[in-house]
C-alpha positions as a printed NumPy array, in Angstrom:
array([[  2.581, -47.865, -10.158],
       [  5.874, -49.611,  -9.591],
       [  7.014, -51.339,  -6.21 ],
       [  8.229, -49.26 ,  -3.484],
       [ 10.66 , -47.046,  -5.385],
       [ 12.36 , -50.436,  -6.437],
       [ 12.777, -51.287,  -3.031],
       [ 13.355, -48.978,   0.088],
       [ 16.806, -50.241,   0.699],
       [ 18.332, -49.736,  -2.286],
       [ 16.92 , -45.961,  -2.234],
       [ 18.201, -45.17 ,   0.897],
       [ 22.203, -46.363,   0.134],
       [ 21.514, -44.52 ,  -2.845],
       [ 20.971, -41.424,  -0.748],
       [ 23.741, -39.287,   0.71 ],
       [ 22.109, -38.252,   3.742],
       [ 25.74 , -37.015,   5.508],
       [ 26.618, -35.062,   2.665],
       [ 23.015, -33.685,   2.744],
       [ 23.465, -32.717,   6.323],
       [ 27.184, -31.072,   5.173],
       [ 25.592, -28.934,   2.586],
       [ 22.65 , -27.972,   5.202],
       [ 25.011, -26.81 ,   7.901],
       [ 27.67 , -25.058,   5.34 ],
       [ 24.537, -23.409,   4.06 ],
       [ 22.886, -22.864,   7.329],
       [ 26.134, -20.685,   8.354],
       [ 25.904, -18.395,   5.676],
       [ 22.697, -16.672,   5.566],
       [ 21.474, -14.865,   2.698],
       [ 18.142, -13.214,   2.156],
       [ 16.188, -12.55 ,  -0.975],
       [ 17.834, -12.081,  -4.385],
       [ 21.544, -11.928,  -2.326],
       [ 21.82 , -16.317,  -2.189],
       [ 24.873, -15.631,  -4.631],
       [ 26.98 , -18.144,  -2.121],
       [ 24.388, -20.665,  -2.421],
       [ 23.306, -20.663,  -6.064],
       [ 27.135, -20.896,  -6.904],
       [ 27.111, -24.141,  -4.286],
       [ 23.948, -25.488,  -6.49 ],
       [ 24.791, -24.733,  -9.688],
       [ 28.619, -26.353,  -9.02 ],
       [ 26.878, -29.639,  -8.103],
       [ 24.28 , -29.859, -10.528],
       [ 27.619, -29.193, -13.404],
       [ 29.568, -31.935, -11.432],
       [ 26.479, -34.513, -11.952],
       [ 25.7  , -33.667, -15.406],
       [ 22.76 , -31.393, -15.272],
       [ 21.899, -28.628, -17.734],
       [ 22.518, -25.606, -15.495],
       [ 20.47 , -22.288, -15.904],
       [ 21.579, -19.459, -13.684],
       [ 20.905, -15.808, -13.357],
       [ 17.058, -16.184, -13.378],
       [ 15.257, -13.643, -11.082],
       [ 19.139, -12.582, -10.057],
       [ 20.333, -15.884,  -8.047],
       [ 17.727, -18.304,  -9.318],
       [ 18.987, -21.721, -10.622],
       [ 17.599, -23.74 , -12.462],
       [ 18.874, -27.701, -14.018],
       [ 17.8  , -29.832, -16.451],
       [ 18.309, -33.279, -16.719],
       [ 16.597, -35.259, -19.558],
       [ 15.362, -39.309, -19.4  ],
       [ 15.711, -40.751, -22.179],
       [ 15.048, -38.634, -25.635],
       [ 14.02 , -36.429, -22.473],
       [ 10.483, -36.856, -25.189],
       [  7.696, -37.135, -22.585],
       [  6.338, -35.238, -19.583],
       [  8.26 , -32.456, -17.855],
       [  8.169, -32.448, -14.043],
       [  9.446, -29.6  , -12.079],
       [ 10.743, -29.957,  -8.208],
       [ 11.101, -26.345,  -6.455],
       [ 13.497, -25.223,  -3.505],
       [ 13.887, -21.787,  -1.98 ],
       [ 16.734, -20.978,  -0.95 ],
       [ 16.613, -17.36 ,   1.055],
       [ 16.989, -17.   ,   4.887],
       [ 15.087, -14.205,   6.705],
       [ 16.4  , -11.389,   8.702],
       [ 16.201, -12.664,  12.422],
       [ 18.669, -13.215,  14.84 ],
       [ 19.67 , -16.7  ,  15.625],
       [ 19.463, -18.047,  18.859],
       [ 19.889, -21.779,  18.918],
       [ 23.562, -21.687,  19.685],
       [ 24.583, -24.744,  17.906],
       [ 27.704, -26.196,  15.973],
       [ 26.246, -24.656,  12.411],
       [ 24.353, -21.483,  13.689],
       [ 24.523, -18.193,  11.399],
       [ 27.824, -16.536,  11.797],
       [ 26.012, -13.628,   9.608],
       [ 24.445, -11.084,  12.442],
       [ 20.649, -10.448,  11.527],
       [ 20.249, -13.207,   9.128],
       [ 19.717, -16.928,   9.734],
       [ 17.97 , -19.769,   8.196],
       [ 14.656, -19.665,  10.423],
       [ 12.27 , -21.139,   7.92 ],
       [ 14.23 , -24.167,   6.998],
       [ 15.009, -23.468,   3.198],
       [ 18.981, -24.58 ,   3.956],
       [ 16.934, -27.948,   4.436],
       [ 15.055, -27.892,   1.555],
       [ 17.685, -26.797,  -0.606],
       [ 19.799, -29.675,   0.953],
       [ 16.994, -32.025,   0.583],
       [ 16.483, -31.094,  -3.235],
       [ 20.251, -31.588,  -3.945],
       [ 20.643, -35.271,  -2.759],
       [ 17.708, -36.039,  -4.595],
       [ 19.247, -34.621,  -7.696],
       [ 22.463, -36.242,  -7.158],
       [ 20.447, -39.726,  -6.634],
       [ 18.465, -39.117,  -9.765],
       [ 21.452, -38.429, -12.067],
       [ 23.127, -41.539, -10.953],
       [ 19.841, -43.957, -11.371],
       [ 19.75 , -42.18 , -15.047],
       [ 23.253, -42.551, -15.89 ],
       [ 22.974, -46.427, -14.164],
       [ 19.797, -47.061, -16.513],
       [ 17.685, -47.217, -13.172],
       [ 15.708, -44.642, -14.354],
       [ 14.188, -45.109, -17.777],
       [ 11.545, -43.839, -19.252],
       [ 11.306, -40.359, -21.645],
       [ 11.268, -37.06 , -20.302],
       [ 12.839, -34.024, -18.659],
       [ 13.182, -33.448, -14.912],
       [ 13.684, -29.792, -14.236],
       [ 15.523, -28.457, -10.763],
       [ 14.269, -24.824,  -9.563],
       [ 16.056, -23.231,  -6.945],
       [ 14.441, -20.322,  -5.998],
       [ 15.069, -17.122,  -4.554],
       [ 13.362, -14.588,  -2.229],
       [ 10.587, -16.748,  -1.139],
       [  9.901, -14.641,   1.929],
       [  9.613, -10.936,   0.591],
       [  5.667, -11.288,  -0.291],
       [  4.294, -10.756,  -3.476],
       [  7.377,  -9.521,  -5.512],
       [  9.436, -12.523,  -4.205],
       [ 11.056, -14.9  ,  -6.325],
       [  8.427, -17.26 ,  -7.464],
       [  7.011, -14.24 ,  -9.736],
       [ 10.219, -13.017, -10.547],
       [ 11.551, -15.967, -12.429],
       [  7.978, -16.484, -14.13 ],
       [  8.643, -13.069, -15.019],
       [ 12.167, -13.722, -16.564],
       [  9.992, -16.623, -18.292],
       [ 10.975, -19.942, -16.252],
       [  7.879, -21.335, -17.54 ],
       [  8.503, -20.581, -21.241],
       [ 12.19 , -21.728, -21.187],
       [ 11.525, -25.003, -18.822],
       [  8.212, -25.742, -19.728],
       [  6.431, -28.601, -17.498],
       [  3.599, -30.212, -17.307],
       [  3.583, -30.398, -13.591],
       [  5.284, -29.269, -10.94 ],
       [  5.514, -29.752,  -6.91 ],
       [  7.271, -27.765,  -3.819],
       [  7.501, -28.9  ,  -0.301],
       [  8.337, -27.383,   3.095],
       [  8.946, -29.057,   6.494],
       [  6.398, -28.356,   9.348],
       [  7.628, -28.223,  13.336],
       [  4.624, -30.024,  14.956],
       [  4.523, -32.827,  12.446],
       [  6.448, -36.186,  13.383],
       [  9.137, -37.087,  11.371],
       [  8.58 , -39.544,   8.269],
       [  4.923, -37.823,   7.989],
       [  3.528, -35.974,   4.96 ],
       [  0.625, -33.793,   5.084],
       [ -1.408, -32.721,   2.18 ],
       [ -5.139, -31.958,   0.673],
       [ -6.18 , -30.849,  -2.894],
       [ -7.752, -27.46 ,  -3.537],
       [ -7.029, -24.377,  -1.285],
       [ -3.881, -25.384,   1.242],
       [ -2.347, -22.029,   2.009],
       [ -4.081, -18.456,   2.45 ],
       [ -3.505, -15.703,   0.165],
       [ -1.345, -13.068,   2.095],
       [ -2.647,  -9.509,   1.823],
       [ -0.396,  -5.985,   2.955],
       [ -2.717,  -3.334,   3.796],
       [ -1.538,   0.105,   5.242],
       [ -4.622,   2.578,   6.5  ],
       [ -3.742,   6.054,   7.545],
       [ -6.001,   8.444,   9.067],
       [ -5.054,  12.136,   8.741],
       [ -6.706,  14.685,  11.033],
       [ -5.822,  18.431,  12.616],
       [ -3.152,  18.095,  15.78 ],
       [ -3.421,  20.139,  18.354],
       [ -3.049,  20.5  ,  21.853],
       [ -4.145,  17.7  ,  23.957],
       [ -5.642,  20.359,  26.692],
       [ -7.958,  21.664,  23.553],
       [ -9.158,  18.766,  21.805],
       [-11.667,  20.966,  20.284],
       [ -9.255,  22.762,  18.039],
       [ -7.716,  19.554,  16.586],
       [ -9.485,  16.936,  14.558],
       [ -8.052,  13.714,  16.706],
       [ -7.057,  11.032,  14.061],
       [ -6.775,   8.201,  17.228],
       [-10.608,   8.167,  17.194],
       [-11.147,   6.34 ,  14.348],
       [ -8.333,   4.521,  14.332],
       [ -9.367,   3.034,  17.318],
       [-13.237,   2.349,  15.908],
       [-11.395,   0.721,  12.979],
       [ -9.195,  -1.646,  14.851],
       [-12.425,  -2.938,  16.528],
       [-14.736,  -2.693,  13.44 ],
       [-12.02 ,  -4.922,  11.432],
       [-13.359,  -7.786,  13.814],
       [-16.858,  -7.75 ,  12.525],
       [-15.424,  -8.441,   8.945],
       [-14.773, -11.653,   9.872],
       [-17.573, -12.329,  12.314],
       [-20.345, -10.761,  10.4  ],
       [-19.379, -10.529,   6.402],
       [-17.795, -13.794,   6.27 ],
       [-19.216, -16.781,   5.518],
       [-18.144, -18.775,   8.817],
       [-17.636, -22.084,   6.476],
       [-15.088, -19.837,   5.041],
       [-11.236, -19.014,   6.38 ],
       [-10.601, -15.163,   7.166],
       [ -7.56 , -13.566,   8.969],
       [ -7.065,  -9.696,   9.964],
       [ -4.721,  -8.649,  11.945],
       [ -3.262,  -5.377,  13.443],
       [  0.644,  -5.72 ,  13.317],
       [  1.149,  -1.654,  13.674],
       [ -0.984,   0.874,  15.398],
       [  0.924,   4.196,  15.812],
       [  0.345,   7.747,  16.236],
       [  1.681,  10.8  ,  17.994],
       [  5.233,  11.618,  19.801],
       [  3.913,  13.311,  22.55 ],
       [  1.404,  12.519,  26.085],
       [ -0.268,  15.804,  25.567],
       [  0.002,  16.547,  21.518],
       [ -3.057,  15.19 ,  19.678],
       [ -1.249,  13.511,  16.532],
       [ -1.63 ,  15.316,  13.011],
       [ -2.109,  11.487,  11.786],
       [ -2.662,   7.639,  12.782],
       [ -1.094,   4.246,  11.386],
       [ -2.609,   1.106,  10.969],
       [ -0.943,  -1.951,   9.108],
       [ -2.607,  -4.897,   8.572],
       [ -2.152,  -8.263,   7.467],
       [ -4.76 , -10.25 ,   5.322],
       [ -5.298, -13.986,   4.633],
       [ -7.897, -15.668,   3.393],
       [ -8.475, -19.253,   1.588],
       [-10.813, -18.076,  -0.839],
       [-10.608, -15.905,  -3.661],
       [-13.799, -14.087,  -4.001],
       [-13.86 , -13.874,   0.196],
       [-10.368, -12.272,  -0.444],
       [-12.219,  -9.352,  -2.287],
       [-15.075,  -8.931,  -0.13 ],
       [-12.358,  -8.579,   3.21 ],
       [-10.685,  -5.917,   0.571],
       [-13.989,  -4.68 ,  -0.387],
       [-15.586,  -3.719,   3.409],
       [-11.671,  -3.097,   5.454],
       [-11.875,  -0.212,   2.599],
       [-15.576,   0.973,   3.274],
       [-14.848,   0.772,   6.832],
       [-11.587,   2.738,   7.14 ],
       [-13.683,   5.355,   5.174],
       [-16.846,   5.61 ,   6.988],
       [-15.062,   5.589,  10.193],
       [-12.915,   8.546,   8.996],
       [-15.921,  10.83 ,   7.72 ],
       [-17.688,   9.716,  11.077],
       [-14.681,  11.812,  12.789],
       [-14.079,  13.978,  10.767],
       [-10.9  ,  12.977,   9.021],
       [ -9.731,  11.434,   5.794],
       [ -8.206,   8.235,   4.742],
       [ -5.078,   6.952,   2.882],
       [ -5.313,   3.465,   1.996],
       [ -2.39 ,   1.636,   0.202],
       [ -3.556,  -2.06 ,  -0.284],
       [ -0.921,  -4.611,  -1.28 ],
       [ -1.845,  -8.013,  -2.597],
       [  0.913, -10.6  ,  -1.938],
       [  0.664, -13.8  ,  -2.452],
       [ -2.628, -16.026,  -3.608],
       [ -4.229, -18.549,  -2.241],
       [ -2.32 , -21.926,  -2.945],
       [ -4.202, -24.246,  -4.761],
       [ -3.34 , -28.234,  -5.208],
       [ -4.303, -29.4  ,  -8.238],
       [ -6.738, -32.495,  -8.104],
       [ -5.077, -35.606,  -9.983],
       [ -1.17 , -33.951,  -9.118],
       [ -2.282, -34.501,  -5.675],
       [ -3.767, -37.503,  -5.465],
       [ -0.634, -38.59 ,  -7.3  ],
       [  1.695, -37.124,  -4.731],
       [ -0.314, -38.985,  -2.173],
       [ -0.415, -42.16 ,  -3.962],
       [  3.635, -41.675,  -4.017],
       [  4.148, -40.91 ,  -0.492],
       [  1.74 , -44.026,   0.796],
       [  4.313, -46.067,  -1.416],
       [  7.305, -44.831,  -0.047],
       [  6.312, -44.11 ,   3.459],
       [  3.348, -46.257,   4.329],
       [ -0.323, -45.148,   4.671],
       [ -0.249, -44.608,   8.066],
       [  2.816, -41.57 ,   7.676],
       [  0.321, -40.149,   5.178],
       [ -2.375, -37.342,   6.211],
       [ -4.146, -36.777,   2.697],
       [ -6.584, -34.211,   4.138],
       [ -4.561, -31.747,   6.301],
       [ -6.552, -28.761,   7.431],
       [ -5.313, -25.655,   5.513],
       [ -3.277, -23.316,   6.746],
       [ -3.194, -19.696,   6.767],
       [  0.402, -18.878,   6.67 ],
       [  1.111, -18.454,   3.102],
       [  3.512, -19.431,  -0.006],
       [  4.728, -18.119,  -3.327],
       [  4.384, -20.922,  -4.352],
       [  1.333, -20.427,  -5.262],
       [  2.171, -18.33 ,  -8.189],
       [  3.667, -21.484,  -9.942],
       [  0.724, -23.199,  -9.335],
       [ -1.55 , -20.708, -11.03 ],
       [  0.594, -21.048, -14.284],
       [  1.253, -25.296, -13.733],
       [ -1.059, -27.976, -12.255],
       [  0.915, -29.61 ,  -8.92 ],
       [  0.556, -29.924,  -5.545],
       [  2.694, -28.5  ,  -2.047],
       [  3.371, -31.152,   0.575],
       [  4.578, -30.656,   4.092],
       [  6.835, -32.69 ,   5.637],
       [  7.073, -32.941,   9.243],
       [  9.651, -31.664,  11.248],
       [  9.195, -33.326,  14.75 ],
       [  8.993, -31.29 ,  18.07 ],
       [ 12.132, -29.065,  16.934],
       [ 14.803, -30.677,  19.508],
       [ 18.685, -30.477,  18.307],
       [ 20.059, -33.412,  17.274],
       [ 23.124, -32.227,  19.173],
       [ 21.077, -32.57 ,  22.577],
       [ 20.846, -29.182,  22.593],
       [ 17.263, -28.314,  23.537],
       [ 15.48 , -24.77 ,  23.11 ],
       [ 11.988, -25.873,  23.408],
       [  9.252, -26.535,  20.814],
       [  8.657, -23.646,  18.648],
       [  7.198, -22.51 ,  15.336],
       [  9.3  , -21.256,  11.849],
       [ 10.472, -17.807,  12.179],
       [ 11.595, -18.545,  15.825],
       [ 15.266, -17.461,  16.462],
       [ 15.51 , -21.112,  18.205],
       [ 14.175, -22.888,  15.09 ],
       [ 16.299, -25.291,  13.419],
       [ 15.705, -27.694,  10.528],
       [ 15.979, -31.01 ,  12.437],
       [ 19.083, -33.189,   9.571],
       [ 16.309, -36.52 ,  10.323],
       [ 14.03 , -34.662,   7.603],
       [ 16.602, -34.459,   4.518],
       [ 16.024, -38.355,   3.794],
       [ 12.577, -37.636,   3.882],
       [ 12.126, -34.896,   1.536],
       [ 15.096, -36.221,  -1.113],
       [ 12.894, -39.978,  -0.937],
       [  9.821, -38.777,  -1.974],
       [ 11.372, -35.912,  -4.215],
       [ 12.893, -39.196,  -5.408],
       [  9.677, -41.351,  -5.822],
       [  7.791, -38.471,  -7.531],
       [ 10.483, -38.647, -10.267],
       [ 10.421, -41.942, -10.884],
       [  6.916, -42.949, -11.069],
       [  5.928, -39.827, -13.234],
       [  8.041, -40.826, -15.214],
       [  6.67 , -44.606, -15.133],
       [  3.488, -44.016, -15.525]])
């Protein structure tokens, strides 16, 4: 390993972090969800150009992806990944740079890690160009799209349009800031970090009828009902309680009507789990369930089961690596190397089942507005979230650090 990223001060003039925070809030403004970031690839792929970066565009519609070789660009390949999509919420923060798009704002932070991703890449060109970086090998840049529509989201779609076989690498890492997590921390752990993320719609179809003459009807509500508190047991009684299981009822509908018993009932589910063969068995017995309870009452069963996203798995030595890295740059004590898993979920994983790396979280802090303008604590996906600017120096550092000792090693 070398020294702290050849000192911490001369990283950090090297780092841009006002232009970061530009490119965040010009971003940040302009909202665009899955496969429609056409503003914000063109604003990536310009800079990349302008710094002397092979740039790739058009993969999985608005995907971007730069090269930039060390070197005879010879050696290893490392890949960095942004996303880039917002999701379709309302903003509510009411600050300088909030969405001027109704529906749409950046609520899960990728304006950040886009921004974060950039000044690193700037950085990096210039230490290659100024012989700072040596070493032979090939850094490769991969803006993504579409990280939040579930399993056909962008992560598949540009291993689809071959990402891997164009830009091949030999390892490859993603990040994502964290509200609840100080500032200047990483969190991380090897093997199973993020749950797989499972779409299940269960409809029950019955007789309707006349709520006054229940006997002529076949009520679909009845086991719909059972179901809902049968799902429970799945993960009380059929899984192993070492394990990580998550079902919940987002939808329960049925009927129009106080006194019509409904021709059919709803039920949508969501599904994470840590583990892959656990993952089948929740399939295995929500399907047996839904079934029995509809013969028990009469009725039958539609199930549509969607699998989204896998479980997110960190590669052993990438890790350990990545955590070696950040305890460089950041100090030990900023570094949790262990982080309980969490069952929100990433596409992410997807690259990770076809390249060995690892997903870090960076923290976020407690979500106040650098402005002074406070909304209270909250979560991603909040319509009061906002990617707190203190972060971008973060990520682009150890984006930074993860360059150049991979490619010093």
């Amino acid at each position: 390993m070398v020294s702290r990223m050849t000192t911490q001060e001369a990283l950090a003039h090297e780092i841009d972090a006002e232009q970061m925070k530009r490119w965040r809030h010009a971003i940040h403004r302009n909202p665009e969800l899955g496969f429609e970031e056409h503003a914000t690839s063109a604003l990536v792929a310009e800079q990349l150009r302008a710094w002397g970066y092979e740039v790739h565009t058009g993969i999985a519609v608005t995907g971007v992806v730069g090269v930039l070789r060390v070197g005879d660009g010879s050696g290893r390949t490392i890949g960095l990944r942004a996303d880039m999509d917002a999701i379709p919420v309302q903003e509510m923060t009411g600050l300088p740079w909030a969405s001027i798009v109704p529906g749409k704002m950046h609520g899960c932070g990728h304006d950040g890690h886009t921004a974060m991703l950039l000044g690193a890449a700037r950085a990096l060109a210039a230490r290659v160009k100024g012989g700072a970086l040596q070493g032979d090998g090939t850094l490769v840049l991969i803006f993504q799209p579409a990280e939040e529509l579930g399993g056909g989201g962008g992560a598949r779609r540009m291993i689809e349009d071959g990402l891997f076989e164009r830009f091949p690498c030999d390892a490859i890492f993603g990040m994502h800031n964290f509200p609840g997590i100080p500032v200047g921390q990483v969190h991380v752990r090897p093997g199973a970090f993020m749950a797989s993320s499972d779409k299940v719609l269960i409809r029950f179809i019955g007789r309707g009828g006349h709520g006054g003459m229940p006997h002529m009807a076949v009520d679909p509500t009845l086991p719909a009902a059972a179901t809902v508190l049968g799902l429970q047991s799945i993960v009380g009684r059929n899984v192993n309680p070492n394990l990580a299981a998550v079902i919940s009822v987002g939808r329960l509908q049925a009927g129009a009507a106080y006194n019509v018993i409904a021709e059919s009932a709803e039920l949508e589910l969501s599904v994470r789990t840590l583990d892959p063969e656990v993952r089948d068995l929740v399939e295995r017995r929500i399907r047996e369930l839904a079934e029995n309870q509809a013969r028990a009452y009469g009725c039958k069963t539609e199930i549509r089961y969607e699998r989204g996203y896998p479980v997110l798995d960190n590669a052993a030595r990438p890790t350990a690596f990545a955590v070696e890295v950040a305890r460089q740059t950041f100090g030990a004590e900023h570094v949790v190397a262990d982080a309980q898993p969490l069952t929100g979920s990433e596409d992410f994983a997807f690259l990770l089942e076809r390249v060995p790396g690892c997903y870090l979280l960076v923290g976020n802090g407690d979500n106040g507005h650098a402005e002074g303008r406070w909304s209270g604590e909250c979560m991603v996906h909040n319509p009061h979230y906002d990617f707190n600017d203190a972060c971008l120096a973060v990520g682009a550092r150890l984006w930074i650090g993860l360059v150049e000792q991979y490619f010093h090693n």
